[in-house]
PDB file with SEQRES, HELIX, SHEET and CRYST1 records, atoms N, CA, C and O in Angstrom:
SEQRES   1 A   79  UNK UNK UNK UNK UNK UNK UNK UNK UNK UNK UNK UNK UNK          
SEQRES   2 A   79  UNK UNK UNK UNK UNK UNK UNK UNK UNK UNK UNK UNK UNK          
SEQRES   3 A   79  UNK UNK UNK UNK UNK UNK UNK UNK UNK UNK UNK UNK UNK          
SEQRES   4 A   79  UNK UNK UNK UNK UNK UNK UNK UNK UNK UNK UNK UNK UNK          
SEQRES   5 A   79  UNK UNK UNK UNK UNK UNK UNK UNK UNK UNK UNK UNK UNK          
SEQRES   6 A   79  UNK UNK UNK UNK UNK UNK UNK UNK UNK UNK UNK UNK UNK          
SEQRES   7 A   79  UNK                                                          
HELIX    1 AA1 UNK A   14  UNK A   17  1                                   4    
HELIX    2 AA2 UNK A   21  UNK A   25  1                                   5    
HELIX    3 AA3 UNK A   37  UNK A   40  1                                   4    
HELIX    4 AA4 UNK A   45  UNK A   48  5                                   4    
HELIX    5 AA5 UNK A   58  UNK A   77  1                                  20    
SHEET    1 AA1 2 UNK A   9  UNK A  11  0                                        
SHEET    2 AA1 2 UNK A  51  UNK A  53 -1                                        
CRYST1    1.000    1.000    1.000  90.00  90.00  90.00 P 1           1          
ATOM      1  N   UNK A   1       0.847  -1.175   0.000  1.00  0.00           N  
ATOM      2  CA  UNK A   1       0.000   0.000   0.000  1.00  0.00           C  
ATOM      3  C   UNK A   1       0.892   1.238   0.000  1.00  0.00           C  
ATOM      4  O   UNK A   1       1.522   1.574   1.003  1.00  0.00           O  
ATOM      5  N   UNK A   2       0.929   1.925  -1.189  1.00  0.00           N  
ATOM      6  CA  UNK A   2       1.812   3.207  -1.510  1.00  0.00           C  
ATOM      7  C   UNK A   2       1.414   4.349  -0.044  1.00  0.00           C  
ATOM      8  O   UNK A   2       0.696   3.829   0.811  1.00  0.00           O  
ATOM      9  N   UNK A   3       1.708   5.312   0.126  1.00  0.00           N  
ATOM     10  CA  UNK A   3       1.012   6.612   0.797  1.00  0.00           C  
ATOM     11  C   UNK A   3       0.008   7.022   0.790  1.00  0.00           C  
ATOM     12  O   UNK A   3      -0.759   7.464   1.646  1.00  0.00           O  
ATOM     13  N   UNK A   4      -0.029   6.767  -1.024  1.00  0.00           N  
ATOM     14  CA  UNK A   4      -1.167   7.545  -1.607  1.00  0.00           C  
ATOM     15  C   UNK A   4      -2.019   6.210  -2.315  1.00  0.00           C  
ATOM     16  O   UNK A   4      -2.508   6.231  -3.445  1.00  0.00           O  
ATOM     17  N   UNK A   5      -2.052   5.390  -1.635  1.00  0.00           N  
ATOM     18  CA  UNK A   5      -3.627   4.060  -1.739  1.00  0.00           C  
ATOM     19  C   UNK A   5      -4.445   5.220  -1.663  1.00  0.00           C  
ATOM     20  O   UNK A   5      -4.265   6.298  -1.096  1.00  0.00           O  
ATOM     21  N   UNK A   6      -5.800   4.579  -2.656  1.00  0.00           N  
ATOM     22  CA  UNK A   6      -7.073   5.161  -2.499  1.00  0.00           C  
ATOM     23  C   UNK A   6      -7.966   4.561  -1.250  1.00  0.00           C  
ATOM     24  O   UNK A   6      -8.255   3.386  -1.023  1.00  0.00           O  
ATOM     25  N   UNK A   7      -8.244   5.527  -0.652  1.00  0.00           N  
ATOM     26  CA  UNK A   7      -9.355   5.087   1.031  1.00  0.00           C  
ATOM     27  C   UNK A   7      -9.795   4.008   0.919  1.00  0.00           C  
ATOM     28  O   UNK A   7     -10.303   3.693  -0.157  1.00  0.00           O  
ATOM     29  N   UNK A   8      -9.749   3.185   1.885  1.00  0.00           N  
ATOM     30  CA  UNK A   8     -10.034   1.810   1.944  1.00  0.00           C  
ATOM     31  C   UNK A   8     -10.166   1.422   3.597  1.00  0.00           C  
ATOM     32  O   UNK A   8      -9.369   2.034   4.308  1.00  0.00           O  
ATOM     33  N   UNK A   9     -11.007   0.552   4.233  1.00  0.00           N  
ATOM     34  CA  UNK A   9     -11.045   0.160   4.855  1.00  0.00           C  
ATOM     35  C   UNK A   9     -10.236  -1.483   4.895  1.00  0.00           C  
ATOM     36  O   UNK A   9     -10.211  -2.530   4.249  1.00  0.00           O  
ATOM     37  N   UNK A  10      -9.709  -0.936   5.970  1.00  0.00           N  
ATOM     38  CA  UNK A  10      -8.472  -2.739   6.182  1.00  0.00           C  
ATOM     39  C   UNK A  10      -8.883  -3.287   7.605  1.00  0.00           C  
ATOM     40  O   UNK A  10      -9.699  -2.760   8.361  1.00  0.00           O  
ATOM     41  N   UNK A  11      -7.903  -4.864   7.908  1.00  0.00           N  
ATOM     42  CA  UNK A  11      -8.011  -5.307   9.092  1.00  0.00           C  
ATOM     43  C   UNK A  11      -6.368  -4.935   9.506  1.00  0.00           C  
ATOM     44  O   UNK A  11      -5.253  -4.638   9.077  1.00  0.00           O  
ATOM     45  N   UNK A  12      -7.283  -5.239  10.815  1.00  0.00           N  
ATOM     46  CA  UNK A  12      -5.039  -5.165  11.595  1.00  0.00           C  
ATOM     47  C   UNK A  12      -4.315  -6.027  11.011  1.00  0.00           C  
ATOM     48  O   UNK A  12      -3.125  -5.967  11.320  1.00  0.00           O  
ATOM     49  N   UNK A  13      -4.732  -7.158   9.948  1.00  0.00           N  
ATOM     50  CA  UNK A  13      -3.977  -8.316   9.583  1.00  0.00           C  
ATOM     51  C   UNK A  13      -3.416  -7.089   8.564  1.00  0.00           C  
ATOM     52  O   UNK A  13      -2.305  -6.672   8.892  1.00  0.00           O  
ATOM     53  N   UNK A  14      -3.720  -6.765   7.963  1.00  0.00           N  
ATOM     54  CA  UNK A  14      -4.235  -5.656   6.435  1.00  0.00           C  
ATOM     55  C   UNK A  14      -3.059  -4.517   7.461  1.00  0.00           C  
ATOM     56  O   UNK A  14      -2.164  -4.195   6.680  1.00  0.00           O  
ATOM     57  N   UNK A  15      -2.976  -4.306   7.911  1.00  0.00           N  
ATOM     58  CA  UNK A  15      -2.220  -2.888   8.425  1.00  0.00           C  
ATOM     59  C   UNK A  15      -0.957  -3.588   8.934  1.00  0.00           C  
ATOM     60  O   UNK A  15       0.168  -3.089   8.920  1.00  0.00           O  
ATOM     61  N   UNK A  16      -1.249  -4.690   9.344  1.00  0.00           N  
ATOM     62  CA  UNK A  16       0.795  -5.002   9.948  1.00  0.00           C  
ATOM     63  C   UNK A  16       1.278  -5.380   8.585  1.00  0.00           C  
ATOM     64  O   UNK A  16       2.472  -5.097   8.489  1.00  0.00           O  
ATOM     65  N   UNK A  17       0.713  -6.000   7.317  1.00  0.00           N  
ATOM     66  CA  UNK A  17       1.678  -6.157   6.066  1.00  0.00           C  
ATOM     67  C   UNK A  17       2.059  -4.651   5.553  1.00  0.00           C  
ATOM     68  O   UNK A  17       3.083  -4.418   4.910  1.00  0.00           O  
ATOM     69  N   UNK A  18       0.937  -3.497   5.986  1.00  0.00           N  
ATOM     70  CA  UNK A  18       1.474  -2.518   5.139  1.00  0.00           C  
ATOM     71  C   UNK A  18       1.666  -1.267   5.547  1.00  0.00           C  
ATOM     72  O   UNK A  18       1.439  -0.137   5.115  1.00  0.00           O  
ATOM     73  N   UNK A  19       2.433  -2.054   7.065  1.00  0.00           N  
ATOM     74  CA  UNK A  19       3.221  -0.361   7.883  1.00  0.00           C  
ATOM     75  C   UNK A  19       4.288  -0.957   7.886  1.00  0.00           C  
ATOM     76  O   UNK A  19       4.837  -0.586   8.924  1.00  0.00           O  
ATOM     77  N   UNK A  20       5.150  -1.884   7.208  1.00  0.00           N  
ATOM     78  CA  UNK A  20       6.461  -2.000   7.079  1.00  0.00           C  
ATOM     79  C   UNK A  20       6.950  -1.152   5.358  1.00  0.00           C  
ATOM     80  O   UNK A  20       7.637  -0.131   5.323  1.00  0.00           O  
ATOM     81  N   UNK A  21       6.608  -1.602   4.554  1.00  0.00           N  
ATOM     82  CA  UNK A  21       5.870  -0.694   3.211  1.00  0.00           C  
ATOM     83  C   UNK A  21       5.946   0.959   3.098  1.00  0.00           C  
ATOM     84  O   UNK A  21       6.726   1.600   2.394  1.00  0.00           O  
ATOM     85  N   UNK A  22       4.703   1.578   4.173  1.00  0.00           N  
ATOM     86  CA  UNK A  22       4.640   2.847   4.826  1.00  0.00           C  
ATOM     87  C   UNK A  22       5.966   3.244   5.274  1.00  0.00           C  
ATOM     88  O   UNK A  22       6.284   4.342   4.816  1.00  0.00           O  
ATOM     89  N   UNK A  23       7.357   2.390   6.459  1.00  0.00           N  
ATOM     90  CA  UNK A  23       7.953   2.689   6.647  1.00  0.00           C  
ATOM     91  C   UNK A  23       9.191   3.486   5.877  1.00  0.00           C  
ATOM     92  O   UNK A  23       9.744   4.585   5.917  1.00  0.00           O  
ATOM     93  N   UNK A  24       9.284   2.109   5.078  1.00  0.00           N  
ATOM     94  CA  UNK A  24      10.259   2.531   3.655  1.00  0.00           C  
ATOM     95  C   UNK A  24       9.516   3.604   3.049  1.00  0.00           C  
ATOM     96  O   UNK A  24      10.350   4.488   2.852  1.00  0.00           O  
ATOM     97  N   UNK A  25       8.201   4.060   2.584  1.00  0.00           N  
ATOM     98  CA  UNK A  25       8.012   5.163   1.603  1.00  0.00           C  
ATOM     99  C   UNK A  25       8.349   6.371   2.320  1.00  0.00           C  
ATOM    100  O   UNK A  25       8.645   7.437   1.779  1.00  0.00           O  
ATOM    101  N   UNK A  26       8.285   6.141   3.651  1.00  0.00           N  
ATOM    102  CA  UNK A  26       8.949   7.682   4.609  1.00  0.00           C  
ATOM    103  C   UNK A  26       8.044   7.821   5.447  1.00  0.00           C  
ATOM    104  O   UNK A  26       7.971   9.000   5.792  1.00  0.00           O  
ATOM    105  N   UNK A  27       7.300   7.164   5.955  1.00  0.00           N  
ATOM    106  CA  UNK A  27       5.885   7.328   6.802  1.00  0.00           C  
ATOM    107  C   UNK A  27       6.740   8.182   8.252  1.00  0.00           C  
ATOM    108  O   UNK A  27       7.804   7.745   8.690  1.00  0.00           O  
ATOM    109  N   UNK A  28       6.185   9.180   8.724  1.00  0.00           N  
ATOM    110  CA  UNK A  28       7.005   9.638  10.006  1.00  0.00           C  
ATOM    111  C   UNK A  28       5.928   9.940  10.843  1.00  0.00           C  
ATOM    112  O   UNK A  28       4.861  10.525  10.657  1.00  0.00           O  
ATOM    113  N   UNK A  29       6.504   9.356  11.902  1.00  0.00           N  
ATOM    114  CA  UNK A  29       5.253   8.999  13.184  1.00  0.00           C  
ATOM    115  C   UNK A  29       5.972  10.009  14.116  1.00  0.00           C  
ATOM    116  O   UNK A  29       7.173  10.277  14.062  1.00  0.00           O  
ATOM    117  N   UNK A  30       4.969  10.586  15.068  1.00  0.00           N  
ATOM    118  CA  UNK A  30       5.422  11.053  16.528  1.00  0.00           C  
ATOM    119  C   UNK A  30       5.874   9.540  17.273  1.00  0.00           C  
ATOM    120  O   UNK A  30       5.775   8.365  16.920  1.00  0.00           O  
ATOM    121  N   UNK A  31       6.390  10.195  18.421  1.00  0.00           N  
ATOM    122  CA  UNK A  31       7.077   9.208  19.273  1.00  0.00           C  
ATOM    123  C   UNK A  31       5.914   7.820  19.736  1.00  0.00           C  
ATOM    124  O   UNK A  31       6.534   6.759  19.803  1.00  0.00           O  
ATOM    125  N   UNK A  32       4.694   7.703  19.988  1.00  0.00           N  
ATOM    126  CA  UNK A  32       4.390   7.082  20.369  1.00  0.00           C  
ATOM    127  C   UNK A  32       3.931   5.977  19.291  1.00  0.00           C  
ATOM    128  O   UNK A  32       3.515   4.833  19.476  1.00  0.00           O  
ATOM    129  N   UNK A  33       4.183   6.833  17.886  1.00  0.00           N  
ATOM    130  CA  UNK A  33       3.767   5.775  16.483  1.00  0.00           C  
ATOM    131  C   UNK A  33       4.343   4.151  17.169  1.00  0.00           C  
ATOM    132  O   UNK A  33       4.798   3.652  18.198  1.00  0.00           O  
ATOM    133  N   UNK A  34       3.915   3.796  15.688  1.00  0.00           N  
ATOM    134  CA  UNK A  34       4.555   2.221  15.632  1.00  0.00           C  
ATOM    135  C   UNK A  34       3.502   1.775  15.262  1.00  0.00           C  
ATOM    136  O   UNK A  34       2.430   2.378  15.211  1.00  0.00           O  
ATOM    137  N   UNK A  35       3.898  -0.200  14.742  1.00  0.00           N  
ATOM    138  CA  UNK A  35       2.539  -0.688  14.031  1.00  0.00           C  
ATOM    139  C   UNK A  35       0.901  -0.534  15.546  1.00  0.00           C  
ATOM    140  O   UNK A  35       0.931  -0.096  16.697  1.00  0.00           O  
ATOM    141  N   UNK A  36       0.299  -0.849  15.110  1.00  0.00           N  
ATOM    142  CA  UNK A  36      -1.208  -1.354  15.261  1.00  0.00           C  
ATOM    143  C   UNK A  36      -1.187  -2.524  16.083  1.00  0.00           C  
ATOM    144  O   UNK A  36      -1.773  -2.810  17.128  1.00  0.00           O  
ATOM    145  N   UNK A  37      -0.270  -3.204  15.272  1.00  0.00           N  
ATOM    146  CA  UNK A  37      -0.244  -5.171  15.734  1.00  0.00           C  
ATOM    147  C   UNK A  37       0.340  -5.390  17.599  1.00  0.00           C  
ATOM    148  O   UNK A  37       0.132  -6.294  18.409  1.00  0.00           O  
ATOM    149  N   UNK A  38       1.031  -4.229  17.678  1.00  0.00           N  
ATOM    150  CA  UNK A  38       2.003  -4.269  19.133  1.00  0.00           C  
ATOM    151  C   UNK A  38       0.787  -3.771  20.152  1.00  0.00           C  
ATOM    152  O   UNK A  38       1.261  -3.457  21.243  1.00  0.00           O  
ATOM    153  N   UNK A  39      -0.037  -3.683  20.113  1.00  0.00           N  
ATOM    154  CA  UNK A  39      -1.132  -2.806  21.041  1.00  0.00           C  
ATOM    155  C   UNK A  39      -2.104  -4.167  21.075  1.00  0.00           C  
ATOM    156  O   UNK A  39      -2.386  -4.418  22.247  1.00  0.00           O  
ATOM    157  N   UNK A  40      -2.711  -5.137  20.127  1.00  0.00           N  
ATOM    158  CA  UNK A  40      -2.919  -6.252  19.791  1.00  0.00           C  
ATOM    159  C   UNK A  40      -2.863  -7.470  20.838  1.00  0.00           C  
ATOM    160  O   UNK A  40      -3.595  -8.223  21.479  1.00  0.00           O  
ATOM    161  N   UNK A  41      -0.976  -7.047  20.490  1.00  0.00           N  
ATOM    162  CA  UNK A  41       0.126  -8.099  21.239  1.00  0.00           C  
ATOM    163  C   UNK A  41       0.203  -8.193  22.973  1.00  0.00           C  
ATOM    164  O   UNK A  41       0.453  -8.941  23.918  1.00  0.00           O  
ATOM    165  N   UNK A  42      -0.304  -6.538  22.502  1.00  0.00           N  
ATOM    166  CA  UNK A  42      -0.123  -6.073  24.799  1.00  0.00           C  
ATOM    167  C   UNK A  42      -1.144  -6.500  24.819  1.00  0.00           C  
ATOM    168  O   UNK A  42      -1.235  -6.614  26.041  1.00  0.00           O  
ATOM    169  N   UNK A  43      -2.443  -7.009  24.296  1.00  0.00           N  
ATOM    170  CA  UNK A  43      -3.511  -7.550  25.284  1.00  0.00           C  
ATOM    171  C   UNK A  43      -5.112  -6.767  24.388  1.00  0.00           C  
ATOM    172  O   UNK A  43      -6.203  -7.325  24.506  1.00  0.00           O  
ATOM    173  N   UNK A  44      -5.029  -6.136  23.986  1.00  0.00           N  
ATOM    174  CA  UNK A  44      -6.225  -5.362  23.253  1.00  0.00           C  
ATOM    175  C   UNK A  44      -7.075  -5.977  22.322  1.00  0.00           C  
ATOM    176  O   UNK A  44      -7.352  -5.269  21.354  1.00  0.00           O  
ATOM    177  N   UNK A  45      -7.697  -7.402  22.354  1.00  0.00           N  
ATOM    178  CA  UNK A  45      -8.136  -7.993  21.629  1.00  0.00           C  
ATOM    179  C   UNK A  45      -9.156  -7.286  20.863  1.00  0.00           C  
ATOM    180  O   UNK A  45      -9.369  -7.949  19.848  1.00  0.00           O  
ATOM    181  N   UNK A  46      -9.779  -6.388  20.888  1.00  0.00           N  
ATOM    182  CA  UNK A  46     -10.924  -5.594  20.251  1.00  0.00           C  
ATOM    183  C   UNK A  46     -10.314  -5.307  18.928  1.00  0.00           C  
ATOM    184  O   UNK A  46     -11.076  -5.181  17.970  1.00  0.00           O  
ATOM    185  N   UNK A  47      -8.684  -5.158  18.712  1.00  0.00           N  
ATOM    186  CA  UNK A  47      -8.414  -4.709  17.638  1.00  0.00           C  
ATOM    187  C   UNK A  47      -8.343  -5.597  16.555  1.00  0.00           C  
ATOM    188  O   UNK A  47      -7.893  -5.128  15.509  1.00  0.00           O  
ATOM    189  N   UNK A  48      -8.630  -6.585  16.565  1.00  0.00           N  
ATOM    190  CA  UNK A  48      -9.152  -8.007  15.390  1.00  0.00           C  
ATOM    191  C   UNK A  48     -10.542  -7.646  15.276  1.00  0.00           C  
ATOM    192  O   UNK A  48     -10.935  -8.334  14.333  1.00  0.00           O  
ATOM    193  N   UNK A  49     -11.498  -6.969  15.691  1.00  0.00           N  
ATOM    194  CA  UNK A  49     -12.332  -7.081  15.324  1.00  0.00           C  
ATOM    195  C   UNK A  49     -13.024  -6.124  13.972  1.00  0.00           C  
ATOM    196  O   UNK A  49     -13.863  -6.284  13.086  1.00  0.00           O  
ATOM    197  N   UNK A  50     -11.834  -4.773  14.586  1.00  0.00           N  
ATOM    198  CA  UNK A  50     -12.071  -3.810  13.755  1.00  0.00           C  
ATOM    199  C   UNK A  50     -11.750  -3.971  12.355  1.00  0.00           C  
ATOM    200  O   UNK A  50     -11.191  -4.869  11.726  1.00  0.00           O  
ATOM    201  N   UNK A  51     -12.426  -2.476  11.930  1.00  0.00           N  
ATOM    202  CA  UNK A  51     -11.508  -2.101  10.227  1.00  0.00           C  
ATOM    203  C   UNK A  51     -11.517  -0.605  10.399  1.00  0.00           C  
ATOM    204  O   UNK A  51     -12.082   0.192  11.148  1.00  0.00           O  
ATOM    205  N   UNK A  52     -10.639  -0.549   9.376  1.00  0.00           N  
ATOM    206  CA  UNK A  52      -9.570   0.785  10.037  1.00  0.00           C  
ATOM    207  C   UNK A  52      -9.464   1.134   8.832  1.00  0.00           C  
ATOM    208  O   UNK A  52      -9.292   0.316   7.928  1.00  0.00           O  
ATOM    209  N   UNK A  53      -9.586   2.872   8.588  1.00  0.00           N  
ATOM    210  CA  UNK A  53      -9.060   3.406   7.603  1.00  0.00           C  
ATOM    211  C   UNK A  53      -7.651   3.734   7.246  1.00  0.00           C  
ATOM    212  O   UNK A  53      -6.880   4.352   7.979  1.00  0.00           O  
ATOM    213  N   UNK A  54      -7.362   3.244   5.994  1.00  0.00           N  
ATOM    214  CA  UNK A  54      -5.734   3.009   5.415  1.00  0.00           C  
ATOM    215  C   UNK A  54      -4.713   4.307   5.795  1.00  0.00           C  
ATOM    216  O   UNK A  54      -3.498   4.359   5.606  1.00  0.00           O  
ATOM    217  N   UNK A  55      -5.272   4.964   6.175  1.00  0.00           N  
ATOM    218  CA  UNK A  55      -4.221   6.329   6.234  1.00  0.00           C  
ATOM    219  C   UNK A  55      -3.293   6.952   7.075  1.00  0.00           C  
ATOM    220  O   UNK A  55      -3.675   6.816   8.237  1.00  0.00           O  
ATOM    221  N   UNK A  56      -2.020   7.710   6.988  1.00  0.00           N  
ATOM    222  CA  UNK A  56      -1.052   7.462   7.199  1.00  0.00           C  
ATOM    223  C   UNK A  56      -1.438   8.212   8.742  1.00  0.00           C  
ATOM    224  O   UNK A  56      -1.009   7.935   9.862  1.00  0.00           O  
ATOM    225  N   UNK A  57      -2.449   9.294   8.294  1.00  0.00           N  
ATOM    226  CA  UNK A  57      -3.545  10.441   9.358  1.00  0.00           C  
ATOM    227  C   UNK A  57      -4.363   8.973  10.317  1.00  0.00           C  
ATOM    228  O   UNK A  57      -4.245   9.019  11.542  1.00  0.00           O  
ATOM    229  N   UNK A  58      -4.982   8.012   9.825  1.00  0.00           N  
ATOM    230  CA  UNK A  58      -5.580   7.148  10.493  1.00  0.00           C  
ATOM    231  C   UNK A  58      -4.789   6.434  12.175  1.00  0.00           C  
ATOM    232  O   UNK A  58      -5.051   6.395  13.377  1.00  0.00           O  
ATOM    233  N   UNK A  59      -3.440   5.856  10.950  1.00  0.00           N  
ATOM    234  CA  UNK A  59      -2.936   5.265  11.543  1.00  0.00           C  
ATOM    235  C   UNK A  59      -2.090   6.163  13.089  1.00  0.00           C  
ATOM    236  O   UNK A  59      -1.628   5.553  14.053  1.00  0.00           O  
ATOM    237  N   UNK A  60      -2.092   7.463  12.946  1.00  0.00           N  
ATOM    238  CA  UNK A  60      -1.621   8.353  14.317  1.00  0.00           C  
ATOM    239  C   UNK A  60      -2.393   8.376  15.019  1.00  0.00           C  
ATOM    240  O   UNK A  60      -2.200   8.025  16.183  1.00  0.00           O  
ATOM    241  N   UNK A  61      -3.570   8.803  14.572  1.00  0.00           N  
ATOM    242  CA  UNK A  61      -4.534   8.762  15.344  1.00  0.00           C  
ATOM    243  C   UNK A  61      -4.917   7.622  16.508  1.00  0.00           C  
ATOM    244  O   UNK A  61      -5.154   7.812  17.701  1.00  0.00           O  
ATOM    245  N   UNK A  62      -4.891   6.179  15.635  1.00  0.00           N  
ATOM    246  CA  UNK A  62      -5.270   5.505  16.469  1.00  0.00           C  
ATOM    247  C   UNK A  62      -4.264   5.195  17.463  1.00  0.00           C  
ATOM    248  O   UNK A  62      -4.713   4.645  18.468  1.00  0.00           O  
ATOM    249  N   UNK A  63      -2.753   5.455  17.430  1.00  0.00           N  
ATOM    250  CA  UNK A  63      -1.487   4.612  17.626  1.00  0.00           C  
ATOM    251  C   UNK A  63      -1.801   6.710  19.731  1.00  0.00           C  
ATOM    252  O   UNK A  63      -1.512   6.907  20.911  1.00  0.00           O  
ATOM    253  N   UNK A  64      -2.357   7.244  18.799  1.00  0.00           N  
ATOM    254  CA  UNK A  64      -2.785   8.341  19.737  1.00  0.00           C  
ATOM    255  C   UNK A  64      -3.688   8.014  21.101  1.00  0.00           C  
ATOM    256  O   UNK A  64      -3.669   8.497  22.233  1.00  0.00           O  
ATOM    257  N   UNK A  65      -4.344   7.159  20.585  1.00  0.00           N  
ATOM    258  CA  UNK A  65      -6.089   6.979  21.474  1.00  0.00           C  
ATOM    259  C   UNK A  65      -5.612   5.948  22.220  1.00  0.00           C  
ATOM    260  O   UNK A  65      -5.836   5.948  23.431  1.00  0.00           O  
ATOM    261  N   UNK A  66      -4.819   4.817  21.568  1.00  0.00           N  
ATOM    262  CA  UNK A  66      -4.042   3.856  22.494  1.00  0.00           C  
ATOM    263  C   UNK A  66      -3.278   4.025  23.078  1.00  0.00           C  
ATOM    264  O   UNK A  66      -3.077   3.065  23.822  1.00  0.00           O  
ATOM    265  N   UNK A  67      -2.256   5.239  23.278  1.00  0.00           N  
ATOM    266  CA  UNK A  67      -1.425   4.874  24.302  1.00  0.00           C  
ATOM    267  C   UNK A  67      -1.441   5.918  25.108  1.00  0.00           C  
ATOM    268  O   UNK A  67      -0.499   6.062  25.888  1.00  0.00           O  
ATOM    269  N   UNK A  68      -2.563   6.900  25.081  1.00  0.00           N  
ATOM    270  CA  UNK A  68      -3.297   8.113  25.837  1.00  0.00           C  
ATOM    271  C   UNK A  68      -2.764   7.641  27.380  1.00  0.00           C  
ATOM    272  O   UNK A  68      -1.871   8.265  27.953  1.00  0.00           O  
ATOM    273  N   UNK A  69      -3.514   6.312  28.048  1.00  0.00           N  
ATOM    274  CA  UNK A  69      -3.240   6.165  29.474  1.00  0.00           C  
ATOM    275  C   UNK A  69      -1.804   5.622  29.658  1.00  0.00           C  
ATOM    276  O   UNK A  69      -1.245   5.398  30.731  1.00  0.00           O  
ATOM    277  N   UNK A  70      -1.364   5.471  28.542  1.00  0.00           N  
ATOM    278  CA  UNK A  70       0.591   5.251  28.953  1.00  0.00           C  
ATOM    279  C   UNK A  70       1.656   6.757  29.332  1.00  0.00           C  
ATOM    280  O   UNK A  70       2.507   6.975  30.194  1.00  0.00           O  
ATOM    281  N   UNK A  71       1.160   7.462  28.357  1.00  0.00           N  
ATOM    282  CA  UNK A  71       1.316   8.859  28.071  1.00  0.00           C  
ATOM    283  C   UNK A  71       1.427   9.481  29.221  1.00  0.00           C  
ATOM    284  O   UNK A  71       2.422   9.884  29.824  1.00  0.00           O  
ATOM    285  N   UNK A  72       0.030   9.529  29.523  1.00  0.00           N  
ATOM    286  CA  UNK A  72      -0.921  10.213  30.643  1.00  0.00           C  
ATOM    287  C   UNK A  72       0.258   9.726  32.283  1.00  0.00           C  
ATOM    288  O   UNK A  72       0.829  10.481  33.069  1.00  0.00           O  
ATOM    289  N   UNK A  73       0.212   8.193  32.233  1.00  0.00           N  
ATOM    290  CA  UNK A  73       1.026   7.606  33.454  1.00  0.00           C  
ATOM    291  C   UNK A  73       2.404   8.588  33.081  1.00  0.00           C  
ATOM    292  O   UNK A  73       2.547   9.607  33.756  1.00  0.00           O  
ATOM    293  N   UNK A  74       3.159   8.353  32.275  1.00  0.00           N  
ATOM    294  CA  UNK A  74       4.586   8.955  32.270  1.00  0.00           C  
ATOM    295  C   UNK A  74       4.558  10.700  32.886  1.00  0.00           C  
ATOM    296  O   UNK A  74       5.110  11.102  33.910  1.00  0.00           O  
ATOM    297  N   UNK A  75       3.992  11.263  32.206  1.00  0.00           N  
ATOM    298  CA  UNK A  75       3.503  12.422  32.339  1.00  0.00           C  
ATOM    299  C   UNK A  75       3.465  13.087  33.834  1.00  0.00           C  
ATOM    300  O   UNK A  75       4.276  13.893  34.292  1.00  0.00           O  
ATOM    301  N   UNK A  76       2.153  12.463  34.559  1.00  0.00           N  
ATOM    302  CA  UNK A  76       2.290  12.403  35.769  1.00  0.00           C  
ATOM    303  C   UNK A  76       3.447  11.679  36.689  1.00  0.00           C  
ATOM    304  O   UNK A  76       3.474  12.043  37.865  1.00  0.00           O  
ATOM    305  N   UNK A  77       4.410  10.686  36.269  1.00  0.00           N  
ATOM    306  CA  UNK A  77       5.026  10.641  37.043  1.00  0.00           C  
ATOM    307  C   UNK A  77       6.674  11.507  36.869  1.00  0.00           C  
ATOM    308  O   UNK A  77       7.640  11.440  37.629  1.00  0.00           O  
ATOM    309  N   UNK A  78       6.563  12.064  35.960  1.00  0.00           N  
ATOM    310  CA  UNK A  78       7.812  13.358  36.205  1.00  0.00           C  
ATOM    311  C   UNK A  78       7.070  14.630  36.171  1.00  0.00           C  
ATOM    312  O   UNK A  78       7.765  15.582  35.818  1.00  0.00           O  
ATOM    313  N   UNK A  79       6.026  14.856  36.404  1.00  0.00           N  
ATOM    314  CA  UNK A  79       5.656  16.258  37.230  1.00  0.00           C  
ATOM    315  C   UNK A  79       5.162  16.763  36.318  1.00  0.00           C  
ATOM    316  O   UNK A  79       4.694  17.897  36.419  1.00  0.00           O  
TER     317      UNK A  79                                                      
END                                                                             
């Protein structure tokens, strides 16, 4: 899946083949980026169920909403 795939709805199976892909075309994440599949892996089974829009905007977003209470913990514990 180039950058510029036309909108499509995928599965997380569908997004871990094509954020290695994303990587090489130059995909640049804030710090908390990374695949989809590792949030999965920690325990989040809901995310097999979904479908997810292909985009590079999608994929921050969600990689955002998930690790909000990790964030949030660090945050508060250096002041």
């Amino acid at each position: 899946m180039p950058m510029t795939a036309p909108p499509a709805r995928i599965t997380l199976d569908e997004w871990t083949r094509a954020y290695p892909r994303l990587r090489t075309a130059g995909l640049r994440e804030p710090s908390y980026g990374g695949s989809l599949r590792r949030h999965f892996d920690d325990g989040d089974s809901r995310l097999a169920r979904l479908k997810f829009d292909n985009s590079p905007a999608a994929l921050r977003l969600w990689n955002l909403l998930l690790t909000e209470e990790d964030r949030l913990r660090q945050a508060r514990s250096t002041g």
